[in-house]
Backbone bond lengths (Angstrom), bond angles and torsions (degrees), N, CA, C in turn:
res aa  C-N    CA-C-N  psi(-1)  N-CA   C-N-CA  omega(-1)  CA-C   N-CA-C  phi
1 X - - - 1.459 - - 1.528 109.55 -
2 X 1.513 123.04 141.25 1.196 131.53 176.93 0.873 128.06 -70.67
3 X 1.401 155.77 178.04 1.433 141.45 143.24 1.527 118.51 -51.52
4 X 1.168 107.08 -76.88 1.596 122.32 157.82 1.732 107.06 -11.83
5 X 1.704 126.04 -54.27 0.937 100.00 161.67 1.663 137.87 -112.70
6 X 1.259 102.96 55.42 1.723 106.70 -169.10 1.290 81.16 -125.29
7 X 1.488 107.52 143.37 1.326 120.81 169.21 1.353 116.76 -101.42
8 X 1.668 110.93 -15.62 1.629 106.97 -177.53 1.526 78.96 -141.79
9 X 1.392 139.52 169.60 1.658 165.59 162.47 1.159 108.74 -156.92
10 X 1.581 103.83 111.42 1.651 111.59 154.79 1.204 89.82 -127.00
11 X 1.533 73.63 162.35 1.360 104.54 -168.77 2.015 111.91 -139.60
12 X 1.282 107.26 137.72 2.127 100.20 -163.69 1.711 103.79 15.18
13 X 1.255 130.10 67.94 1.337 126.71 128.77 1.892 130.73 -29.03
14 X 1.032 113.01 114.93 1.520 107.40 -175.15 1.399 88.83 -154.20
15 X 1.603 101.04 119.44 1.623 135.13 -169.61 1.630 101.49 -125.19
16 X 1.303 122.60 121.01 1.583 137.34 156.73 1.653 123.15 -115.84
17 X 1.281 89.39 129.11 1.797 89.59 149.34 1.321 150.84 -125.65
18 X 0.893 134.54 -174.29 1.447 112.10 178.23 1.669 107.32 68.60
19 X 1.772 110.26 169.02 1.209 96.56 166.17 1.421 103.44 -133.44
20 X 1.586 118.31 -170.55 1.756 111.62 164.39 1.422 104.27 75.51
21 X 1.529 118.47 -159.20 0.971 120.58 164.40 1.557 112.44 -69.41
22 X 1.332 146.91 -24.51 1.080 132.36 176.49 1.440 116.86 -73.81
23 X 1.780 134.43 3.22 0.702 133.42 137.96 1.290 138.54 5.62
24 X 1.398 162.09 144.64 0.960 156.61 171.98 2.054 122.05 -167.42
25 X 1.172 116.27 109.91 1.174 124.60 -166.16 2.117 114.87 -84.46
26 X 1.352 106.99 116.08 1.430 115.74 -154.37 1.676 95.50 -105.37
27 X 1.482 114.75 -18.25 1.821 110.80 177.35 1.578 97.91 -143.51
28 X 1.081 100.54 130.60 1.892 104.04 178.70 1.364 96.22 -134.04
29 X 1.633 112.16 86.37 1.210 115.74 162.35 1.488 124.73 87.20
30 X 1.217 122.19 23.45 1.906 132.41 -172.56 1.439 97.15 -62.83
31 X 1.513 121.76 129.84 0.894 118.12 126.09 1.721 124.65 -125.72
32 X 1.332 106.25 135.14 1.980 108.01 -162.77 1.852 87.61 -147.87
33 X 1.154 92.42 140.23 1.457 121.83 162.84 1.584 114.85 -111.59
34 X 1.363 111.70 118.10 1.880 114.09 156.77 1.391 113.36 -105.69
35 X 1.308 109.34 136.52 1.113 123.14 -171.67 1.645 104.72 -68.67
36 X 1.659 106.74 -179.02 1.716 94.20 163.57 1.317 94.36 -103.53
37 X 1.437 105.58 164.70 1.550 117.42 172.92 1.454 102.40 93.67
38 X 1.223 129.35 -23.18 1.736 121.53 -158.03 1.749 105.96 -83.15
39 X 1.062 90.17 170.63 1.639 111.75 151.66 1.654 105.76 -114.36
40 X 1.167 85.51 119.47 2.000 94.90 170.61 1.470 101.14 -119.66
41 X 1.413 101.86 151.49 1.316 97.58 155.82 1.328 127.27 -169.40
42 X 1.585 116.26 139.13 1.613 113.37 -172.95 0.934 136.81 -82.12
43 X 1.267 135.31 121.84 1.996 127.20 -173.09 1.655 98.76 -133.63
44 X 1.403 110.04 154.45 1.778 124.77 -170.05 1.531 89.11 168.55
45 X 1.002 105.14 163.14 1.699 132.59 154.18 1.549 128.35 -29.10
46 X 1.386 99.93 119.12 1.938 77.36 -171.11 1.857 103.18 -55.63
47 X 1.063 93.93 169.02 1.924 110.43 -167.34 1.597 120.60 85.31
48 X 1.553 109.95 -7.22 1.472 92.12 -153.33 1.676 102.95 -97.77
49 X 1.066 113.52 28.11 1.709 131.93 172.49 1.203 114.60 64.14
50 X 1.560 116.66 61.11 1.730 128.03 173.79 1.713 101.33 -88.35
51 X 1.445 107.76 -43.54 1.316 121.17 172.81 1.452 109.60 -39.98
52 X 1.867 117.73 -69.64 1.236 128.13 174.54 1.267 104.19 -41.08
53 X 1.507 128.31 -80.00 1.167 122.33 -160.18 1.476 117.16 -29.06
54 X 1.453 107.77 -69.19 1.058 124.35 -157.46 2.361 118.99 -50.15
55 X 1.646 75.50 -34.85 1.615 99.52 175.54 1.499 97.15 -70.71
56 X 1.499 138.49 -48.36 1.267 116.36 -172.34 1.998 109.58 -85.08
57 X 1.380 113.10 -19.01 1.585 91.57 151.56 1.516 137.50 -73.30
58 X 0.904 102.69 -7.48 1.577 121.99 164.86 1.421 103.76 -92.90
59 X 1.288 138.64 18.69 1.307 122.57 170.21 1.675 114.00 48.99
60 X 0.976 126.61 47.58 1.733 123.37 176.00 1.040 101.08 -118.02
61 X 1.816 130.08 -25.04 1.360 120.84 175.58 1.310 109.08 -142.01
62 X 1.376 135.98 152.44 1.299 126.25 -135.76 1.934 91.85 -137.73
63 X 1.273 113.42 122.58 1.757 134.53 -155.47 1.556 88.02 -71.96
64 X 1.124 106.47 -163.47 1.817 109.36 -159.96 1.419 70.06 -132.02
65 X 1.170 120.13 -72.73 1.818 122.60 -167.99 1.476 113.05 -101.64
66 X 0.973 127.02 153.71 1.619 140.07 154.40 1.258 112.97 103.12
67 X 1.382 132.58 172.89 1.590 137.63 -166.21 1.695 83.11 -100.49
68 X 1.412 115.58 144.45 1.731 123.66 126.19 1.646 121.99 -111.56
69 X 1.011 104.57 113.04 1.861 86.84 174.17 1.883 108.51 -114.07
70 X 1.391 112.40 145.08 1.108 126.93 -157.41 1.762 107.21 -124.39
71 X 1.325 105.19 97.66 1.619 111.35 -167.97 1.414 115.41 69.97
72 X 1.313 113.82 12.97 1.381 119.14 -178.62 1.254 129.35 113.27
73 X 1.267 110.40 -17.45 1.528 151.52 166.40 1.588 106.01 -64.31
74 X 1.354 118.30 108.98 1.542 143.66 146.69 0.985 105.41 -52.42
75 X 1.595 133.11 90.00 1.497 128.13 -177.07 1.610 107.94 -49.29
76 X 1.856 95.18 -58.24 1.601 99.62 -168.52 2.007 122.07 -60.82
77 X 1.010 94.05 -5.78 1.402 102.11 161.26 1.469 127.74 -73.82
78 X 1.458 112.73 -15.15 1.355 121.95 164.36 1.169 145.18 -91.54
79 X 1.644 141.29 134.71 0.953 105.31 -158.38 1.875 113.19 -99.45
80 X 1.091 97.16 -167.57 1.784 85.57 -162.64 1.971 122.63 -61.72
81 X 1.329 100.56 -24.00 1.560 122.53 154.81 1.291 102.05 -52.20
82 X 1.163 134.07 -71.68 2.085 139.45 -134.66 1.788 85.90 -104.53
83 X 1.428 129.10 -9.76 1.377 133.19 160.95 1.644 120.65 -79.71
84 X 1.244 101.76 -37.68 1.669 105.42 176.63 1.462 89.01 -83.96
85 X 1.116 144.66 -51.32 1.844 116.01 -148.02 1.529 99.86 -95.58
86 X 2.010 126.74 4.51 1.390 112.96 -176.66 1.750 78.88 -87.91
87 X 1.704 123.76 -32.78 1.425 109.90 -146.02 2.155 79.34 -70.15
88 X 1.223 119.79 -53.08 1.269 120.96 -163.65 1.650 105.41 -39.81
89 X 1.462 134.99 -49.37 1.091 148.63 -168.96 1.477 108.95 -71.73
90 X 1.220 128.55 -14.50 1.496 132.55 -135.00 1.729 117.18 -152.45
91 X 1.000 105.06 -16.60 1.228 133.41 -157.96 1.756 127.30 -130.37
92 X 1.458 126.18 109.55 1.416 110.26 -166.96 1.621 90.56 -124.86
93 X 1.251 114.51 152.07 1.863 115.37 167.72 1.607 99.89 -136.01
94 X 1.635 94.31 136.34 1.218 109.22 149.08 1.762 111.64 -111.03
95 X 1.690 103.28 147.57 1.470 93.02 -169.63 2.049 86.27 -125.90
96 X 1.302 93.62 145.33 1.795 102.55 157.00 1.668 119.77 -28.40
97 X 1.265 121.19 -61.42 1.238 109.04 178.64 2.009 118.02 -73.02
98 X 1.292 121.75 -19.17 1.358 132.61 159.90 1.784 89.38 118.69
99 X 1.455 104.76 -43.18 1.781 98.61 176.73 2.025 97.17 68.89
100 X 1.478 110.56 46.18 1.311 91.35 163.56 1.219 121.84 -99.57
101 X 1.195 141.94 174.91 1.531 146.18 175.41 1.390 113.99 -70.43
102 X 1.233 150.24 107.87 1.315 116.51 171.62 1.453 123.87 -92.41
103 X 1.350 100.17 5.21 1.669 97.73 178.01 2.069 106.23 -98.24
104 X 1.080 99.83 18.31 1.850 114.90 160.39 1.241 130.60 -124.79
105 X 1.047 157.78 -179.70 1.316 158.45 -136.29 1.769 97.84 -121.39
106 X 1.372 103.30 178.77 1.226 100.36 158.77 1.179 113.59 -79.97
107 X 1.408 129.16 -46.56 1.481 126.65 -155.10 1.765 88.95 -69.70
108 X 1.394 127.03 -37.70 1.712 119.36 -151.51 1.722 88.54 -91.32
109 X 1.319 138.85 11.90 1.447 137.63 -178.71 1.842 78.07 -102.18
110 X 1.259 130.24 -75.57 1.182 139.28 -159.63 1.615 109.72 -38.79
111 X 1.522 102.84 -53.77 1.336 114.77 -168.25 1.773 107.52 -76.89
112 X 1.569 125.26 -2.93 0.863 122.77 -165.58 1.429 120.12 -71.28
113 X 1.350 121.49 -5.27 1.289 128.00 155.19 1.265 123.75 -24.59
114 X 2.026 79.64 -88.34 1.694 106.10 -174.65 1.125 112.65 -61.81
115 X 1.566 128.55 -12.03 1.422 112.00 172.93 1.276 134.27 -61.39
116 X 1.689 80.39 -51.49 1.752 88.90 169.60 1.426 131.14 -63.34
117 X 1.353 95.66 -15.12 1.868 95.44 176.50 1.322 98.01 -98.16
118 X 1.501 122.26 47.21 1.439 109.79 157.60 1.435 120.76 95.27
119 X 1.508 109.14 -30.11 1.754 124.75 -154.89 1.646 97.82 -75.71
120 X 1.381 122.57 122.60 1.631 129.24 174.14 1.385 104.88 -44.38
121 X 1.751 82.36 137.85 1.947 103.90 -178.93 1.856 111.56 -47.39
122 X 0.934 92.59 -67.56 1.823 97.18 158.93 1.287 125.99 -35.50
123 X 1.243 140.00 -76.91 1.177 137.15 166.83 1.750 117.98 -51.43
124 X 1.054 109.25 -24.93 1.919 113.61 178.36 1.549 94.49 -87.00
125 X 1.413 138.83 -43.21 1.280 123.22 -168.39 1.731 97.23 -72.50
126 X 1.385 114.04 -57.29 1.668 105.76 167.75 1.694 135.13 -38.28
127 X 1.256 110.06 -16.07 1.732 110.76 175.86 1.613 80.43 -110.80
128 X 1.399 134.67 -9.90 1.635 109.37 -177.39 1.570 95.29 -80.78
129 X 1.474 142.88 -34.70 1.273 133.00 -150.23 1.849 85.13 -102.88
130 X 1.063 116.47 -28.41 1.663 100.73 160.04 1.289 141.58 -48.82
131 X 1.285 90.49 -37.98 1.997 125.25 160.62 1.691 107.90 -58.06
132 X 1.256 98.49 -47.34 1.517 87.99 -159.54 1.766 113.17 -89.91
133 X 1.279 104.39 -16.81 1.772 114.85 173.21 1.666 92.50 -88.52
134 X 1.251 129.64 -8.76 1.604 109.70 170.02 1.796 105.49 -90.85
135 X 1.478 110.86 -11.35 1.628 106.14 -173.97 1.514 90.67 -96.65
136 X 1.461 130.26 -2.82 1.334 120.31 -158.51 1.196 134.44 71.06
137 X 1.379 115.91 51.88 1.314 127.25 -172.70 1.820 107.72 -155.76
138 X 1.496 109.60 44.18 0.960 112.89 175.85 1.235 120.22 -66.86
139 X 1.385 141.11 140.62 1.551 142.21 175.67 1.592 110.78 94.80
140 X 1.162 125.66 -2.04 1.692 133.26 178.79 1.289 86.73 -81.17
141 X 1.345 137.16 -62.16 1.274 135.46 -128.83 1.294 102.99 -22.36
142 X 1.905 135.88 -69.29 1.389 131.87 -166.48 1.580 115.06 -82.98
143 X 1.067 118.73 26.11 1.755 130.84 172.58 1.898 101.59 -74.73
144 X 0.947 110.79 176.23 1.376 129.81 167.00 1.335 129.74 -85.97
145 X 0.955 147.15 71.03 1.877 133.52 -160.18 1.205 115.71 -26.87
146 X 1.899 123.15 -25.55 1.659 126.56 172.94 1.652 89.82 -59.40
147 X 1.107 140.57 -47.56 1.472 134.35 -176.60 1.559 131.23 -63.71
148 X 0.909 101.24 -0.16 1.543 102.03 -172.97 2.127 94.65 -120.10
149 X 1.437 98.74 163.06 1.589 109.69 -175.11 1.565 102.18 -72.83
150 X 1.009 99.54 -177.40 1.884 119.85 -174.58 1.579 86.30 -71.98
151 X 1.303 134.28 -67.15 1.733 133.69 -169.32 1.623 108.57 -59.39
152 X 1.270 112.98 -24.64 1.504 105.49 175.23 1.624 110.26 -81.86
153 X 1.421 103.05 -46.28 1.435 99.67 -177.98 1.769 108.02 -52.26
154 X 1.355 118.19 -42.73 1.653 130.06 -159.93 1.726 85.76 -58.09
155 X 1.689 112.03 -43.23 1.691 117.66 -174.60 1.647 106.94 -50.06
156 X 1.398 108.44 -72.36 1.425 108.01 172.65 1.122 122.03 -53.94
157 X 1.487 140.14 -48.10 1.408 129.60 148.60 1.983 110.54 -5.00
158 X 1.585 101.01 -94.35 1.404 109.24 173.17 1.764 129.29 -33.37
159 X 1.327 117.69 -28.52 1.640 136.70 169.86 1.531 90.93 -53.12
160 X 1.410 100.40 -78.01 1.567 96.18 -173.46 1.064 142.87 -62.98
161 X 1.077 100.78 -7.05 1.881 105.04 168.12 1.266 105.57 -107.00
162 X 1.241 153.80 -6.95 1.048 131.16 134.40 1.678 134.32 -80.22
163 X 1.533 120.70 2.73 1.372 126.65 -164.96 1.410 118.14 -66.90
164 X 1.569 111.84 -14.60 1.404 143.10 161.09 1.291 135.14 -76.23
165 X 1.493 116.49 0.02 1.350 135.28 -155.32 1.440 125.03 12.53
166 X 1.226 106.15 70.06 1.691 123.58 175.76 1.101 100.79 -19.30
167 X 1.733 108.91 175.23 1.618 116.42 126.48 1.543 132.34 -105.32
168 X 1.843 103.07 -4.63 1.083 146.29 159.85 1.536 135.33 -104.83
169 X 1.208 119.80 121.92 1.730 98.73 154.01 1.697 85.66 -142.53
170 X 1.645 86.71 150.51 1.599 117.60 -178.58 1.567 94.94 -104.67
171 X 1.409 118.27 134.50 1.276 133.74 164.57 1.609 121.53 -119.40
172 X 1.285 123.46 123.83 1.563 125.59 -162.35 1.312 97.13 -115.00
173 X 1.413 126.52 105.33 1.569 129.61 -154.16 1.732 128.30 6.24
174 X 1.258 87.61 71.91 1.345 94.31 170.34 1.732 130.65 -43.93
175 X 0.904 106.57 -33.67 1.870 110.28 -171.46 1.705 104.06 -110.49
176 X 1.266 122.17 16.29 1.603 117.54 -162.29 1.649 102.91 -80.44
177 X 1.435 117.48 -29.39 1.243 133.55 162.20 1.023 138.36 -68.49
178 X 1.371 107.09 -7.78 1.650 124.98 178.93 1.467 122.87 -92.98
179 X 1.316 128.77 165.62 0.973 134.27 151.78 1.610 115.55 -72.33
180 X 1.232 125.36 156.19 1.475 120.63 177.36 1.231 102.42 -58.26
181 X 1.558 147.13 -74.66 1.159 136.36 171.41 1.768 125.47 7.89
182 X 1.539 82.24 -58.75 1.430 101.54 -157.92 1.537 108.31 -80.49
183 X 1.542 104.54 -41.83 1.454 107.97 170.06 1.338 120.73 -69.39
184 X 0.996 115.66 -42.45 1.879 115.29 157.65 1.580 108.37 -16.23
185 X 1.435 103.63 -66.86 1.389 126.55 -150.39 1.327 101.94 -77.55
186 X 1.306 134.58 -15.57 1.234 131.72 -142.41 2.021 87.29 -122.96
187 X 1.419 108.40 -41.11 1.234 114.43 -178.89 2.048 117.40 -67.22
188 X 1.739 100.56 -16.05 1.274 106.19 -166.70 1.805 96.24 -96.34
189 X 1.503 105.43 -41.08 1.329 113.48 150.91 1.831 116.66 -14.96
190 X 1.372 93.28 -94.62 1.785 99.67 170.69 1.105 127.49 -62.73
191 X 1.726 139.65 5.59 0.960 111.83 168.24 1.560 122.50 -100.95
192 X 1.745 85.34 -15.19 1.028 105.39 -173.96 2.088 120.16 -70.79
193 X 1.776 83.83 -42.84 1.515 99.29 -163.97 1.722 91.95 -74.00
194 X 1.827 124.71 -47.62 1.185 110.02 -163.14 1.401 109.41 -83.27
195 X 1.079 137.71 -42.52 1.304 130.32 -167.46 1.542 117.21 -82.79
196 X 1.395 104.67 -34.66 1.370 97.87 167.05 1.960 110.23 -57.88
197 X 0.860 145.47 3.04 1.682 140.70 -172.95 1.597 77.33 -124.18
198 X 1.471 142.82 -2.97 1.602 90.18 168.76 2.121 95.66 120.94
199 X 1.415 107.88 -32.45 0.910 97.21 176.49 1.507 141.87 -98.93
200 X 0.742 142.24 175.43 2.074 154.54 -133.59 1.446 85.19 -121.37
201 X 1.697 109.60 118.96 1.323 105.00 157.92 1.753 115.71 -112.18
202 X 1.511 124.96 124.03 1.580 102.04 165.14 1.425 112.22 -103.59
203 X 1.281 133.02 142.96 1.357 124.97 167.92 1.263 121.18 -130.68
204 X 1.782 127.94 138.80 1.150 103.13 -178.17 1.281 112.06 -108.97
205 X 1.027 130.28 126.77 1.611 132.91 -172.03 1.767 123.60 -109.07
206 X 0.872 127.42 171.88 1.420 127.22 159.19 1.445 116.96 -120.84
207 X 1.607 92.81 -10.83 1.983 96.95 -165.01 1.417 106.90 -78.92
208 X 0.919 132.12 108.58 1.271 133.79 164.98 1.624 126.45 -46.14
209 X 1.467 107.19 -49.26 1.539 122.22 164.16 1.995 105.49 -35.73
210 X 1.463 123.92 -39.39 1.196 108.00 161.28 1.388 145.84 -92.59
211 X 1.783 111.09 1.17 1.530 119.43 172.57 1.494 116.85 -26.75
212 X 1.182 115.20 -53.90 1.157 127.37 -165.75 1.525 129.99 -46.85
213 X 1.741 94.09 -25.46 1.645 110.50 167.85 1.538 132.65 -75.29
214 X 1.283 94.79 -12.99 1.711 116.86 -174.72 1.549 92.98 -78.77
215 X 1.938 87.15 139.34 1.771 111.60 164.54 2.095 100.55 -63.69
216 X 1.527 84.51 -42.16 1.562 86.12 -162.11 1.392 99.32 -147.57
217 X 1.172 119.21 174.16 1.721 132.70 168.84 1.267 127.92 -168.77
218 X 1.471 88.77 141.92 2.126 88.40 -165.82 1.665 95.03 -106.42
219 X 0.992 92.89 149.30 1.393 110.76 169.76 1.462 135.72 -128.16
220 X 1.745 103.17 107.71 1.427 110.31 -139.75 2.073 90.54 -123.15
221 X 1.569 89.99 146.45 1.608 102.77 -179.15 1.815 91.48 -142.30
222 X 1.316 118.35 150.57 1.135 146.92 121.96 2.078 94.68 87.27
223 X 1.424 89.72 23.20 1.609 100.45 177.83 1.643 120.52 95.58
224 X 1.749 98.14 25.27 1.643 93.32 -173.96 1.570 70.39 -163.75
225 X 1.730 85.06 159.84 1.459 124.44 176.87 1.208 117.96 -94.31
226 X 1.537 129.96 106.72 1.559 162.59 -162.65 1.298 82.93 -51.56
227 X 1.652 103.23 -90.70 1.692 133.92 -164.40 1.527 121.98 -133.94
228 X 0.690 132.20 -158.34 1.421 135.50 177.54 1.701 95.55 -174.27
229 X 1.469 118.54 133.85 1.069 115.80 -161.27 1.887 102.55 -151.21
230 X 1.395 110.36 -168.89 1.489 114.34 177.28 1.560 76.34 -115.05
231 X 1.100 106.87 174.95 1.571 116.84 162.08 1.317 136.46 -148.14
232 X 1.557 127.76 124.81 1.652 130.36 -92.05 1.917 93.07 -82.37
233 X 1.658 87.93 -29.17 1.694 95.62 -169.73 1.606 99.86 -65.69
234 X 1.955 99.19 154.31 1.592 97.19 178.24 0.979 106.11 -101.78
235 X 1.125 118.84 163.59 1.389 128.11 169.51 1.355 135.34 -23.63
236 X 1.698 112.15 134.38 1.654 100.69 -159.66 1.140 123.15 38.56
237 X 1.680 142.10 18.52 1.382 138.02 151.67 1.727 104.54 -63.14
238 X 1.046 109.81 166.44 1.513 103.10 -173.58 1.950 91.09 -132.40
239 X 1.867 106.73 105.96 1.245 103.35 -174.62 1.552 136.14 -35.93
């Protein structure tokens, strides 16, 4: 794979915590390439540092050893300023709990991107309710997120991390909260909305019911990557 087309490259990753004997080692040596455009995604054992990984390709936590570069971008070449506003510019998350605001709207949770990068309240609430009639949730925009179900919130979740048009978004079990229904819906959502525009999805999941959506998947235990594979089920089949 080229540069041109990898959206993330690491290379010997080696992540610790703790110190002394209480020490404890979370990456021993990763190296994984995602393409752009894909759905990737990581599954292993809780502990076996999918979490870590994923936080130091996103630049939120910074490896002891090895290169990551992100769109081409040498994270560690940046400094922690020109690291928060490339991850802000560059970068979308959906997290398991959805992480919405409840003292903002839907549309001003959605738009909360572009705000922060500066982009007028007006024009950011207008690409936020654009966001939200493309996830199917047109007319919420000024509702409460306490008002809407667990699958709507997971919807607005997804608005906002893409309302910025990444080249990335990181997802930390997206559907674990869902009903199958909902995760279905939520998984056809992202593959559809991010990769079709161009962008890199990684997700780390445990649910099996969604393998089937992944370009590819690595499968990582004890701080290293098993394999990396296609995976046999097709799409939206439910294993």
């Amino acid at each position: 794979m080229t540069d041109a087309q990898a959206a993330v490259r690491c290379r010997g990753l080696v992540k610790s915590y703790g110190e002394g004997a209480a020490r404890a080692q979370a990456l021993r040596g990763v190296d994984l390439d995602v393409r752009r455009g894909e759905l990737f995604m990581l599954v292993g054992p809780s502990g076996c540092g999918k979490t870590t990984l994923i936080s130091v390709m996103a630049g939120i936590l910074n490896q002891d050893e090895g290169a990551c570069q992100l769109l081409g971008q040498d994270l560690a070449a940046l400094s922690p300023r020109e690291r928060t506003a490339f991850r802000g510019r560059n970068i979308g998350f959906v997290f398991q709990a959805f992480n919405l605001l409840p003292a903002l709207s839907v549309a001003e949770n959605v738009g909360l991107p572009l705000l922060i990068a500066g982009v007028p309240r007006v024009r950011a609430l207008q690409e936020a309710c654009r966001m939200l009639e493309s996830v199917g949730l047109a007319g919420l925009d000024a509702r409460s997120p306490r008002d809407l179900s667990g699958g709507q919130q997971q919807r607005v979740a997804i608005a906002r991390a893409l309302v910025h048009s990444p080249g990335l978004v990181v997802c930390d079990e997206p559907t674990s909260a869902l009903d199958h229904a909902a995760g279905q819906s939520v998984m056809e959502l992202l593959k559809n909305l991010a990769t079709g525009g161009g962008c890199s999805l990684v997700i780390v999941t445990h649910d099996p019911r969604v393998f089937g959506y992944a370009d590819r998947m690595a499968h990582m235990d004890d701080g290293r990557i098993l394999r990396v594979e296609v995976p046999a089920s097709a799409q939206g089949v439910t294993p």
